[in-house]
N, C-alpha and C positions, 0 to 999 in steps of 0.2 A: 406282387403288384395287385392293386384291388382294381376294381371295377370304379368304370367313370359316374361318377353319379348325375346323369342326365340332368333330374329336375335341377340339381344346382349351375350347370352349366348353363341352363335356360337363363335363370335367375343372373347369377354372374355377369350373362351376355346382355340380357338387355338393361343390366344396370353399366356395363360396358358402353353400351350404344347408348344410355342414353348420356352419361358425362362425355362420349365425344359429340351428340351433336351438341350439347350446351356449348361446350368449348370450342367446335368448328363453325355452327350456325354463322359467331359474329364475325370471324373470318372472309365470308359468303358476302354478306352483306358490305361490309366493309370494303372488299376486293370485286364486288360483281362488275360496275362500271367496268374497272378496267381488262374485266374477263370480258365482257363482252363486248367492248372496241377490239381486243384482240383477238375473238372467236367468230361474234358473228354481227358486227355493226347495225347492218340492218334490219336486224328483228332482236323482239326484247330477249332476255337471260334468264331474270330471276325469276322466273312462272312459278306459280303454284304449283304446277306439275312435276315442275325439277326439284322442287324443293321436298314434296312429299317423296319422289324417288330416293335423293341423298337421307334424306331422315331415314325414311325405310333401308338403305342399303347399311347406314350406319349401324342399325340397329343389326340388321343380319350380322353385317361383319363383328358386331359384338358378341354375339353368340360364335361365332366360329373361333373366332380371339379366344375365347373360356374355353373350348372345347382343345384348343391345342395346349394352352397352359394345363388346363387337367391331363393331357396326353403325353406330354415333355415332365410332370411335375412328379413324377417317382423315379425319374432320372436326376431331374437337376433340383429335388429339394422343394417343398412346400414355400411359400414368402414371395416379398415383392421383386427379389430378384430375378428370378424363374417369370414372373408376372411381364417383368422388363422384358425378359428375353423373348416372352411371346409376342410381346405389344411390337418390338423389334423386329422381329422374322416376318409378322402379317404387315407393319410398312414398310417394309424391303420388299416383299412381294406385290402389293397395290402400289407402289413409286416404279416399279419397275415395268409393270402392266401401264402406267397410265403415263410412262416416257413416251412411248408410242404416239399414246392419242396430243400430247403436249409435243412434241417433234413434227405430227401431221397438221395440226390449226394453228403454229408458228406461233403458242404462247411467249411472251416476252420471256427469257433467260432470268432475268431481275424477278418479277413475279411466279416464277415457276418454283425459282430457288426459297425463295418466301414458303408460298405454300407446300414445300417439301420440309423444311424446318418446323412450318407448325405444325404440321400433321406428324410427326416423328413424335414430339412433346406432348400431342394431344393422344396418340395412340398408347406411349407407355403409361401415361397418368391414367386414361382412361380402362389400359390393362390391368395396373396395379388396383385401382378402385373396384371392376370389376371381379377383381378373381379373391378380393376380401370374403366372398362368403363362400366360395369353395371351398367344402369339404367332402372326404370320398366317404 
């Protein structure tokens, strides 16, 4: 087994993070109304603030995304399948953390299921694209 090659995992990660916010950003937009009649009616959603935190946490979890695909990928083989399987296990893990906070502000069932569908599709494409430049 060789060693993780850090600078590429960086690299990988924040080219991770950045094809998911492209691909989640319009999501956000798209769905904020009715996130925020179902979260918190009377005050705004889409701050500037929220949105630099999502951009920033996406980009983190991109890096953590690459770093598990290089960690799993002398087990299950170099390629976009291994890539899959990391994009998979990191949105099984944040869908499962954030049933909590979606079960506590009584998001709609209908909208929930949405954005658990897209973020599944947004994560392994965003993994696969990602882990393209890792090499150990």
């Amino acid at each position: 087994m060789g060693k993780i090659n850090w600078g590429r995992v960086f690299l990988g990660g924040l080219l991770c993070g950045l094809v998911a916010n492209v691909l989640g950003i319009p999501g956000w937009l798209l769905y904020s109304e009715e996130l925020r009649a179902a979260i918190a009616p009377e005050r705004p959603f889409l701050t500037p603030e929220l949105m630099a935190i999502a951009i920033t946490v996406f980009f983190v979890l991109g890096i953590v995304t690459i770093w598990l695909y290089a960690a799993i990928r002398p087990r299950y083989g170099p390629g976009p399948k291994t890539a899959a399987i990391a994009g998979f296990a990191v949105w099984l893990i944040v869908i499962l953390a954030d049933a909590i906070w979606v079960s506590a502000v009584r998001v709609p069932i209908p909208l929930a299921a949405m954005a658990v569908g897209a973020y599944l599709v947004i994560m392994v494409v965003a993994t696969v694209v990602g882990a393209w430049p890792y090499k150990e």
